[in-house]
GUPAPA-311783 format. One record per residue: residue in three letters; x, y, z of N, C-alpha, C, O in turn. Coordinates in nm, 3 decimals. Example, Ala and Ser with C-alpha at 12.3 -4.5 7.8 and 13.67 -1.06 7.14 Angstrom:
<resn ALA, n.px 1.319, n.py -0.569, n.pz 0.780, ca.px 1.230, ca.py -0.450, ca.pz 0.780, c.px 1.320, c.py -0.330, c.pz 0.780, o.px 1.424, o.py -0.332, o.pz 0.846>;
<resn SER, n.px 1.285, n.py -0.225, n.pz 0.708, ca.px 1.367, ca.py -0.106, ca.pz 0.714, c.px 1.290, c.py 0.003, c.pz 0.787, o.px 1.341, o.py 0.114, o.pz 0.804>;
This chain:
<resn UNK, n.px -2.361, n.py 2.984, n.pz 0.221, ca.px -2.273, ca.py 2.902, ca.pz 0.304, c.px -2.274, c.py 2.759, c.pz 0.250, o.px -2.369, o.py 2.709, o.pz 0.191>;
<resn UNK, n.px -2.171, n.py 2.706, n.pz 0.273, ca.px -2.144, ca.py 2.582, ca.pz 0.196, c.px -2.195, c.py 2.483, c.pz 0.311, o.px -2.181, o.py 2.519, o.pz 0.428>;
<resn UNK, n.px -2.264, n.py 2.340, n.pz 0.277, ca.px -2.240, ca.py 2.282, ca.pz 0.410, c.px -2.220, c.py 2.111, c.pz 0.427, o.px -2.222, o.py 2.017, o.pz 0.507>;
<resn UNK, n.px -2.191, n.py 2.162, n.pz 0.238, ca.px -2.132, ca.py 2.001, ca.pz 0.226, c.px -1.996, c.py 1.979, c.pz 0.279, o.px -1.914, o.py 2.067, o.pz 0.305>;
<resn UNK, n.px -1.978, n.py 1.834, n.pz 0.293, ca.px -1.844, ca.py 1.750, ca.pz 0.384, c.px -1.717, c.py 1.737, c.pz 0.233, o.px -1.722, o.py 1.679, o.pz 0.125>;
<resn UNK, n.px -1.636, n.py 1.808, n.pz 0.288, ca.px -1.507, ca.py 1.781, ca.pz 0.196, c.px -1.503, c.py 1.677, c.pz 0.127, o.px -1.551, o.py 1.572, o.pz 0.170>;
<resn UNK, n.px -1.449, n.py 1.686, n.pz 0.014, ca.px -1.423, ca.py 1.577, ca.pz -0.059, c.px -1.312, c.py 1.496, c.pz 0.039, o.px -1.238, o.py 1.553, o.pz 0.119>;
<resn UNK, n.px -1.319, n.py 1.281, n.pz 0.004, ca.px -1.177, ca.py 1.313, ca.pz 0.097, c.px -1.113, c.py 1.301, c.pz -0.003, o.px -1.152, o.py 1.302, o.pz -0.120>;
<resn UNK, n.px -0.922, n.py 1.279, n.pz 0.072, ca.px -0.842, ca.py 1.252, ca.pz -0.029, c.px -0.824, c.py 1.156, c.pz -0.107, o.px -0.821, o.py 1.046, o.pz -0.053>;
<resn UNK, n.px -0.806, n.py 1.161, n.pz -0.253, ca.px -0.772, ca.py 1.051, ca.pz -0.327, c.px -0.643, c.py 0.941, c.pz -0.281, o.px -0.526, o.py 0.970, o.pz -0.258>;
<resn UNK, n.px -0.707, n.py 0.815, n.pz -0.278, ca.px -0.590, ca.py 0.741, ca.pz -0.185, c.px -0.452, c.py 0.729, c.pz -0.323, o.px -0.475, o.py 0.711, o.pz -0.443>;
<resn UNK, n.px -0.340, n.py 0.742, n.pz -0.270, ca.px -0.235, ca.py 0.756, ca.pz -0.340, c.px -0.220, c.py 0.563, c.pz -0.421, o.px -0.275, o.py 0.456, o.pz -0.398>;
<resn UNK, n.px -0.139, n.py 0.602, n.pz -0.496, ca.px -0.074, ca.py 0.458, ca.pz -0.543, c.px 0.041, c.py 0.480, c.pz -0.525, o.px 0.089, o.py 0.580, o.pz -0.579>;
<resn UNK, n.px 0.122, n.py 0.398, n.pz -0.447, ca.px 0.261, ca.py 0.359, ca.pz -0.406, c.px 0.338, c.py 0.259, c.pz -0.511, o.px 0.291, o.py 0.152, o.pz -0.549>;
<resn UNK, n.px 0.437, n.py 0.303, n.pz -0.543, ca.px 0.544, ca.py 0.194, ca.pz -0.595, c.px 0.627, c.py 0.089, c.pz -0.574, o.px 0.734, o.py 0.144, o.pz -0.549>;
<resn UNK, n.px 0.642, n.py -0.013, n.pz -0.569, ca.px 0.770, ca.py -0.082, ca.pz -0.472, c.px 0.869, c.py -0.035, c.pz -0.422, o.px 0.915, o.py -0.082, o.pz -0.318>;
<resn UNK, n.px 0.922, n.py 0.065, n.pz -0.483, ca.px 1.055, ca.py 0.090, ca.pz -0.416, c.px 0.947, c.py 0.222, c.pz -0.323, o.px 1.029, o.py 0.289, o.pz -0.259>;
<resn UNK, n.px 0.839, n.py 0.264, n.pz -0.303, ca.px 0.783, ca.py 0.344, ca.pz -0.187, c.px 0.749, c.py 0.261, c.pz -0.093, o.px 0.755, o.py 0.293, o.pz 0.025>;
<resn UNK, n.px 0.713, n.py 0.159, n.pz -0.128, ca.px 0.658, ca.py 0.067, ca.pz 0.004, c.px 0.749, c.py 0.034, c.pz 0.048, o.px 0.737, o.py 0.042, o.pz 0.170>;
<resn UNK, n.px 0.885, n.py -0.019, n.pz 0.010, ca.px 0.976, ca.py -0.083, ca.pz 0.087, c.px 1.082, c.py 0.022, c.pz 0.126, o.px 1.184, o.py -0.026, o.pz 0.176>;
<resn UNK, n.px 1.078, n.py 0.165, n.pz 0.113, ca.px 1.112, ca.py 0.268, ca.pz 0.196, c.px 1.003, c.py 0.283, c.pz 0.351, o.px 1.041, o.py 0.296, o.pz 0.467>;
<resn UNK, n.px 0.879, n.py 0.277, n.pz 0.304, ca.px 0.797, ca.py 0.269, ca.pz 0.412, c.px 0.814, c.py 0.133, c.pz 0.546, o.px 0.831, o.py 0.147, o.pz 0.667>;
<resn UNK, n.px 0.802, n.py 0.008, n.pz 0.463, ca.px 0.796, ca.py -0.091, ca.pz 0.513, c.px 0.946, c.py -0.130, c.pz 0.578, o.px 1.038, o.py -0.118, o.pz 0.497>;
<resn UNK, n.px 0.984, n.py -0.173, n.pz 0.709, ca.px 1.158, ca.py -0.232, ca.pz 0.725, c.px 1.171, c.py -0.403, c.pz 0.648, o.px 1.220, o.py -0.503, o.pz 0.700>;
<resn UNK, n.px 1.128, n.py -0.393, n.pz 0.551, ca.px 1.130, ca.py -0.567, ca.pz 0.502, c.px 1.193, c.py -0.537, c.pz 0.358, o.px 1.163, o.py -0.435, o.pz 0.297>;
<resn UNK, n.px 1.306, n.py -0.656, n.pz 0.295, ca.px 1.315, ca.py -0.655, ca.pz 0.191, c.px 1.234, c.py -0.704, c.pz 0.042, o.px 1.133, o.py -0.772, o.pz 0.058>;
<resn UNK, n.px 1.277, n.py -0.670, n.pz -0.103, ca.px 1.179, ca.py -0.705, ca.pz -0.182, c.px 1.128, c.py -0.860, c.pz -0.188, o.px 1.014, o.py -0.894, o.pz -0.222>;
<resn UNK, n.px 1.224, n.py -0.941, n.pz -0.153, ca.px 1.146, ca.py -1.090, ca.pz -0.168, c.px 1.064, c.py -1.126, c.pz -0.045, o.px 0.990, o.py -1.224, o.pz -0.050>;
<resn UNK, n.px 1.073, n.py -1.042, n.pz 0.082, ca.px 0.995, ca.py -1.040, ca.pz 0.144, c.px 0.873, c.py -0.995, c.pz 0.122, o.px 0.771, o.py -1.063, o.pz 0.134>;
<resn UNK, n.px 0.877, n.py -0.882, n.pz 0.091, ca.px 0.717, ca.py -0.810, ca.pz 0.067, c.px 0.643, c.py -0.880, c.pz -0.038, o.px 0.523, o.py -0.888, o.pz -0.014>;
<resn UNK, n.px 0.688, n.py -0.943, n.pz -0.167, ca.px 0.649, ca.py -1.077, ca.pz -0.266, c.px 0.630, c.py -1.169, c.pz -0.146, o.px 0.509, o.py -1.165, o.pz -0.124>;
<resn UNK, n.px 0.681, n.py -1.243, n.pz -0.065, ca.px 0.624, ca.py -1.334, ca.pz -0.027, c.px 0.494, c.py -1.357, c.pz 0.048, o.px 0.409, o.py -1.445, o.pz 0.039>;
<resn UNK, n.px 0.512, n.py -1.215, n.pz 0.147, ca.px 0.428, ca.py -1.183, ca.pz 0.213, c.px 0.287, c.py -1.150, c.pz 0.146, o.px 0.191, o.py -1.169, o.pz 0.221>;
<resn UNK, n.px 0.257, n.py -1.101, n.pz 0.011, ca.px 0.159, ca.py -1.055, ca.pz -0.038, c.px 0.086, c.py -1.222, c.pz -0.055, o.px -0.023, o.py -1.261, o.pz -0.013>;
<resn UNK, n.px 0.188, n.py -1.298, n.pz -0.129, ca.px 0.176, ca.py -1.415, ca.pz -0.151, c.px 0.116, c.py -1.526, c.pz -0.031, o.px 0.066, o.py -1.633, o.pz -0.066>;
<resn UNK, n.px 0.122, n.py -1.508, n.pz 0.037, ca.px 0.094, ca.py -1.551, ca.pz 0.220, c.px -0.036, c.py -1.476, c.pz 0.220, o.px -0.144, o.py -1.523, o.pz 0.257>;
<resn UNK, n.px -0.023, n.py -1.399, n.pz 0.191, ca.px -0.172, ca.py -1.295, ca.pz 0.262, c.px -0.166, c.py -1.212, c.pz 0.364, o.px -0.254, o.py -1.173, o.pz 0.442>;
<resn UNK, n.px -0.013, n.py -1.179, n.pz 0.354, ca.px 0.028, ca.py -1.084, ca.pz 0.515, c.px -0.003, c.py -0.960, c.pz 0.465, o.px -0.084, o.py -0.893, o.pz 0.529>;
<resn UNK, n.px 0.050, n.py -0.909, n.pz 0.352, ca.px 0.082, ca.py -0.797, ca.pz 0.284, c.px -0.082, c.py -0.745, c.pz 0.199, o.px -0.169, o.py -0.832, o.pz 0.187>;
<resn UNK, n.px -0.106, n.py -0.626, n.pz 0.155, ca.px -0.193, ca.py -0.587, ca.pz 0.095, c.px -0.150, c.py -0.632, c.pz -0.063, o.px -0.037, o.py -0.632, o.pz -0.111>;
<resn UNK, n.px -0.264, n.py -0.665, n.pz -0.122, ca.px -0.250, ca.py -0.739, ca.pz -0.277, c.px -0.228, c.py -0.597, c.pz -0.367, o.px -0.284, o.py -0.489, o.pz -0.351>;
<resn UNK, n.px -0.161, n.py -0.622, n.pz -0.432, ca.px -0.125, ca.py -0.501, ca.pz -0.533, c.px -0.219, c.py -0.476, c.pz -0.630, o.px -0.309, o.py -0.558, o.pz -0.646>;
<resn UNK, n.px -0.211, n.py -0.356, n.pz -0.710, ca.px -0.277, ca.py -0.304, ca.pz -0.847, c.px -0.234, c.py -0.299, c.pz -0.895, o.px -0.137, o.py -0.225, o.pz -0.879>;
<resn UNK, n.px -0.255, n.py -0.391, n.pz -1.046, ca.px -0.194, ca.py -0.391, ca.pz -1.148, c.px -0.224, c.py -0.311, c.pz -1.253, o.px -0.317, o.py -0.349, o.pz -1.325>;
<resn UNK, n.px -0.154, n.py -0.181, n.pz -1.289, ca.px -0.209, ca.py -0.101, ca.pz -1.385, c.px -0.127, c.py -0.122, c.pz -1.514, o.px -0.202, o.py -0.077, o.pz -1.600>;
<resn UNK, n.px -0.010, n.py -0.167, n.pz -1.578, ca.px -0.014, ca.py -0.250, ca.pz -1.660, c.px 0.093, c.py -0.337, c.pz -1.647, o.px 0.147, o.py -0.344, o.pz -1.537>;
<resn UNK, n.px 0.143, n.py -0.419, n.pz -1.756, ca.px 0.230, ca.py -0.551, ca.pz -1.770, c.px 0.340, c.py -0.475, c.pz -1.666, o.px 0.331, o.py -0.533, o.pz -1.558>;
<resn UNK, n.px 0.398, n.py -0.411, n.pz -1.661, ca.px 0.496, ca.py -0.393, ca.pz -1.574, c.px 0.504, c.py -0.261, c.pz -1.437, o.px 0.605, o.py -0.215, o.pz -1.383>;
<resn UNK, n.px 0.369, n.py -0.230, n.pz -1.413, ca.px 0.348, ca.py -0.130, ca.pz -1.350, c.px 0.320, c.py -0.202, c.pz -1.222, o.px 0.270, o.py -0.308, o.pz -1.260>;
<resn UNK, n.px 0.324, n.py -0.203, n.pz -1.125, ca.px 0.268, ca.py -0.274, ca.pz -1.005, c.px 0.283, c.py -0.163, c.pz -0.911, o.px 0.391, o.py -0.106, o.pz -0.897>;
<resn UNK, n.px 0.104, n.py -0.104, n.pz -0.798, ca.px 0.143, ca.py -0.044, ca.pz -0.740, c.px 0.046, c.py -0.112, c.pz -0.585, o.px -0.021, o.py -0.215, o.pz -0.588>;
<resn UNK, n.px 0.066, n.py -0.022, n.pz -0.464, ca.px 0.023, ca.py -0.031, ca.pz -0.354, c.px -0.108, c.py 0.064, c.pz -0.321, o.px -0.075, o.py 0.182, o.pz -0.332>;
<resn UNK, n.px -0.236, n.py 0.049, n.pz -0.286, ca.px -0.285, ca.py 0.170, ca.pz -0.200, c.px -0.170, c.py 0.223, c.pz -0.094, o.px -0.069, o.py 0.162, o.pz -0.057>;
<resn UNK, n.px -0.211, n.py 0.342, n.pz -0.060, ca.px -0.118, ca.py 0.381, ca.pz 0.051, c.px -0.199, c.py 0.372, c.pz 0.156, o.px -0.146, o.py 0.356, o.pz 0.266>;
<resn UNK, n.px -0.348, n.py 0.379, n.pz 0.146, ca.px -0.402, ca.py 0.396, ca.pz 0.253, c.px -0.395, c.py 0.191, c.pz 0.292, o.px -0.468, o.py 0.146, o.pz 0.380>;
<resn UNK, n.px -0.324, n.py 0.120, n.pz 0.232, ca.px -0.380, ca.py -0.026, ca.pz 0.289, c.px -0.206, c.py -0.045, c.pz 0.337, o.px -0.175, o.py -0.129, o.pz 0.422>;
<resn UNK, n.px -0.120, n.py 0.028, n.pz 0.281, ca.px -0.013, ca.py -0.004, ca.pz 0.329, c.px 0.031, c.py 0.070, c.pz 0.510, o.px 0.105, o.py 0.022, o.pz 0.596>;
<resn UNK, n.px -0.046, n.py 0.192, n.pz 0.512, ca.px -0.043, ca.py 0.286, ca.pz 0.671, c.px -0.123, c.py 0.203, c.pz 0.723, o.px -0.095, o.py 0.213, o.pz 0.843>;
<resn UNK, n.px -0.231, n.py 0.101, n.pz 0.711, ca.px -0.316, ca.py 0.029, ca.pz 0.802, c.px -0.234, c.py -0.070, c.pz 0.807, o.px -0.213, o.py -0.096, o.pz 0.925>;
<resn UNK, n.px -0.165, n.py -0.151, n.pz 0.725, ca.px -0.081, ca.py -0.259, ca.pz 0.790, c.px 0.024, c.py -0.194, c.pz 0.907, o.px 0.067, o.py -0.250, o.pz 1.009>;
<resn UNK, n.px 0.050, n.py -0.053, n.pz 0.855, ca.px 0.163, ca.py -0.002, ca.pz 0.985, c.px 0.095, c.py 0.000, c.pz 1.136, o.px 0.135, o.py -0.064, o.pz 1.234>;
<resn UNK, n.px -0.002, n.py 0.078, n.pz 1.130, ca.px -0.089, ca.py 0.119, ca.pz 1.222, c.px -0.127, c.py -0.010, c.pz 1.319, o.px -0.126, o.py 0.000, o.pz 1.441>;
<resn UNK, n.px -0.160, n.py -0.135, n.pz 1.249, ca.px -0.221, ca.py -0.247, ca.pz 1.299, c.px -0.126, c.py -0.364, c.pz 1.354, o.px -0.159, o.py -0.476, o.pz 1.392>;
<resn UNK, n.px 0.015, n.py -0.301, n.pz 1.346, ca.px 0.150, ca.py -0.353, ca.pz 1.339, c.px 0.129, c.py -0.496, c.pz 1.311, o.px 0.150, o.py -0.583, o.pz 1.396>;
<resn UNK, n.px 0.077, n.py -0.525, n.pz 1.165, ca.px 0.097, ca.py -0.669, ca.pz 1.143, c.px 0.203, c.py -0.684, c.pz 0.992, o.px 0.202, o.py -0.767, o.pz 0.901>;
<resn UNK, n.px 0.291, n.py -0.561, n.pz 1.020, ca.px 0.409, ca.py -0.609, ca.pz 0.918, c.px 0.509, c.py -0.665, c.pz 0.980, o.px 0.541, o.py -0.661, o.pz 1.098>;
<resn UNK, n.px 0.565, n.py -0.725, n.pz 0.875, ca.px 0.675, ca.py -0.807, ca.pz 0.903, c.px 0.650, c.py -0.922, c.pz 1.002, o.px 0.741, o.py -0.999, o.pz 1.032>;
Protein backbone atom coordinates (compact mmCIF):
# COMPACT_ATOMS: atom_id res chain seq x y z
CA UNK A 1 0.00 0.00 0.00
CA UNK A 2 1.21 3.27 -0.93
CA UNK A 3 0.98 5.97 1.75
CA UNK A 4 2.77 8.71 0.44
CA UNK A 5 0.82 12.29 -0.27
CA UNK A 6 0.45 12.99 -4.07
CA UNK A 7 2.67 14.84 -5.79
CA UNK A 8 1.01 18.38 -6.17
CA UNK A 9 0.44 20.00 -9.37
CA UNK A 10 3.08 21.72 -11.25
CA UNK A 11 2.01 25.43 -11.11
CA UNK A 12 1.32 26.39 -14.81
CA UNK A 13 3.05 29.45 -16.61
CA UNK A 14 0.53 31.77 -18.15
CA UNK A 15 1.07 34.08 -21.09
CA UNK A 16 -0.19 37.62 -21.49
CA UNK A 17 -2.68 37.15 -23.73
CA UNK A 18 -3.88 34.11 -20.82
CA UNK A 19 -3.85 36.45 -18.10
CA UNK A 20 -5.68 39.11 -19.72
CA UNK A 21 -8.38 36.52 -20.89
CA UNK A 22 -8.44 35.65 -17.18
CA UNK A 23 -8.08 39.08 -15.77
CA UNK A 24 -11.20 41.99 -16.97
CA UNK A 25 -8.21 44.69 -17.35
CA UNK A 26 -6.44 45.76 -20.45
CA UNK A 27 -2.62 45.23 -21.52
CA UNK A 28 -1.32 48.68 -20.33
CA UNK A 29 -3.16 48.07 -17.42
CA UNK A 30 -1.84 44.84 -16.24
CA UNK A 31 2.00 46.61 -17.13
CA UNK A 32 1.07 49.19 -14.94
CA UNK A 33 -0.28 47.40 -12.33
CA UNK A 34 2.70 44.90 -12.04
CA UNK A 35 4.66 48.14 -12.05
CA UNK A 36 2.59 49.58 -8.90
CA UNK A 37 2.83 46.30 -7.16
CA UNK A 38 -0.90 45.43 -7.65
CA UNK A 39 -0.27 42.68 -10.09
CA UNK A 40 1.98 39.48 -9.56
CA UNK A 41 5.71 40.19 -11.02
CA UNK A 42 6.31 38.11 -14.04
CA UNK A 43 8.95 35.33 -15.19
CA UNK A 44 11.17 36.03 -17.44
CA UNK A 45 12.20 33.00 -19.38
CA UNK A 46 13.83 34.72 -22.20
CA UNK A 47 14.39 38.24 -24.07
CA UNK A 48 10.94 38.02 -25.29
CA UNK A 49 9.10 35.35 -23.39
CA UNK A 50 7.26 36.84 -20.39
CA UNK A 51 5.08 34.61 -18.35
CA UNK A 52 2.61 34.56 -15.14
CA UNK A 53 2.36 31.79 -12.29
CA UNK A 54 -1.17 30.78 -12.54
CA UNK A 55 -1.34 29.87 -9.18
CA UNK A 56 -0.38 33.89 -8.20
CA UNK A 57 -2.68 35.08 -10.83
CA UNK A 58 -6.15 32.75 -9.19
CA UNK A 59 -4.94 34.29 -5.74
CA UNK A 60 -5.14 37.79 -6.98
CA UNK A 61 -8.78 36.57 -8.26
CA UNK A 62 -9.73 34.84 -5.18
CA UNK A 63 -8.47 37.84 -2.89
CA UNK A 64 -10.39 40.23 -5.27
CA UNK A 65 -7.54 42.68 -5.34
CA UNK A 66 -7.60 42.98 -9.22
CA UNK A 67 -8.23 45.75 -10.92
Amino acid sequence: MNNQAPHPRPDRLLREREVLNILPIGRASLWAGVKAGRYPQPVKLRPRTTCWRESEILRLIETGTEG
